[in-house]
N, C-alpha and C positions, 0 to 999 in steps of 0.2 A: 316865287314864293309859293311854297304850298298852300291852299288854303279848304278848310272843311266847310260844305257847306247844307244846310237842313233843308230838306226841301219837303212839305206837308202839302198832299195831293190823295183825289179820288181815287178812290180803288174799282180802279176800271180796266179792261184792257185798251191798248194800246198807250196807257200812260208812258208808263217805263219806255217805250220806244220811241216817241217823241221827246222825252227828255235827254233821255241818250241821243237822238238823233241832233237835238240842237247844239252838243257839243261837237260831235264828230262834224257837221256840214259848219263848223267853224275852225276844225283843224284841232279840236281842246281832247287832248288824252283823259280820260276820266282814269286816273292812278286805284281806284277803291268805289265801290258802289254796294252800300248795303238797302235791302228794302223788304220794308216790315209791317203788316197791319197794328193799328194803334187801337187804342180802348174799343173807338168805334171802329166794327168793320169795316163801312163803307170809306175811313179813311187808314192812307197805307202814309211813312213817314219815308224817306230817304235820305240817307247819308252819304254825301258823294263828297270825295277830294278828290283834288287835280290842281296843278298847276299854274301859276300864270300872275302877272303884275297885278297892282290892284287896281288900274282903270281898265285892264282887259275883263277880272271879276267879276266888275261893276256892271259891265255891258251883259256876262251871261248872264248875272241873277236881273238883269230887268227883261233879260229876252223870255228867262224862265217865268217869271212874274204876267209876262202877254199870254203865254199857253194857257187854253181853256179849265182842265183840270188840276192846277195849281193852285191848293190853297195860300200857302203861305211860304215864301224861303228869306233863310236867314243864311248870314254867313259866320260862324261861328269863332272863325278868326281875329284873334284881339280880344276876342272875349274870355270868360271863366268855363270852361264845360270840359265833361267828363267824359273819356273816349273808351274803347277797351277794341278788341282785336280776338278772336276765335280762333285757334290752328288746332286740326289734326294732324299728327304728323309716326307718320310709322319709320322704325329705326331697326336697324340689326342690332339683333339682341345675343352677338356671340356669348359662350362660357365664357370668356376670359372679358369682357366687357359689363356683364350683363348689373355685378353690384354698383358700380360707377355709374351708369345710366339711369338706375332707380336714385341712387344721391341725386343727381342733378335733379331730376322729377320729383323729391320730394322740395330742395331748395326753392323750383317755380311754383311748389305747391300745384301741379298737373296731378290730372285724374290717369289713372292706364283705365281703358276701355277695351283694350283687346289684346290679347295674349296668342304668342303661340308658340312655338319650340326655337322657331329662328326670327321671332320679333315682335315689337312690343308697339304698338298703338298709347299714342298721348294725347290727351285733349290739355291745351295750354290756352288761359286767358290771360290777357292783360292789355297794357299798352303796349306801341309798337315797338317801343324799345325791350320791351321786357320778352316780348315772343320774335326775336330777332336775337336775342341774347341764348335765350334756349335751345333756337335752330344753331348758332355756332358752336354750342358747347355738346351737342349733339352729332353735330355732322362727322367728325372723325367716324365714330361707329357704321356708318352708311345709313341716310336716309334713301328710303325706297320710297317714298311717295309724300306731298305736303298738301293740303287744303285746309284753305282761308278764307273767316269768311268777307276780310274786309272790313272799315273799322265802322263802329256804331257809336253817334256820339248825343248829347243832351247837355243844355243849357245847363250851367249853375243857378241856384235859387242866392239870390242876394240879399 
């Protein structure tokens, strides 16, 4: 089962590599890692999924919880909260393509960031299904290149 999980820590270095390191010297694929300074600089937020039953979960988030600079992790699975997903994604932008392309990018409501004779840069947000939808309805055209930033997610207020 996929599961998202928040992980709120010092902004220090060597953080992020001991966090990543407690997944990989356990075998656990980290699927998505995003990490971001919060109001206060000295603290950073991360958003990591990856996969795994829920008593394997169980054991990362309490090995995560031992690490030094570990404020606080939740697991956000089962719960209410809001994700979203960042893609740039550059396409061939032929003449005989090029009004069909801009349809679809206004439907995802994407920004173009970059322009140029033979191609068009898109900056796409959403969920994952929504920026997975885009890359499909895109791909015919030829993508020449995609970067993501992996998903950002935050509790619902109840």
């Amino acid at each position: 089962m996929r599961h998202t999980i928040s992980v709120t820590v010092e902004n220090k270095s060597g953080v992020l590599a001991r966090v990543a390191g407690l997944f990989s010297g356990r075998g656990f694929n980290i699927e998505s890692l995003s990490v971001g300074e919060t109001l206060d600089p000295t603290i950073s937020r991360m958003t990591i999924v990856t996969r795994g039953d829920d008593r394997i979960i169980e054991q990362v988030i309490k090995q995560l919880r031992k690490l030094i600079d570990v404020i606080k992790v939740s697991d956000l699975t089962g719960t209410s909260f809001v994700e979203r997903e960042l893609i740039l994604i550059k396409v061939k932008a032929r003449e005989s393509g090029r009004a069909e392309i801009l349809r679809i990018n206004d439907i995802f409501r994407g920004k173009i960031v970059d322009v140029s004779p033979a191609t068009f840069t898109f900056l796409v947000t959403g969920d994952q299904d929504k920026t997975e939808a885009f890359i499909r309805l895109v791909r015919p055209f030829g993508i020449l290149e995609i970067v993501r930033t992996g998903k950002v997610a935050i509790a619902r207020e109840v």
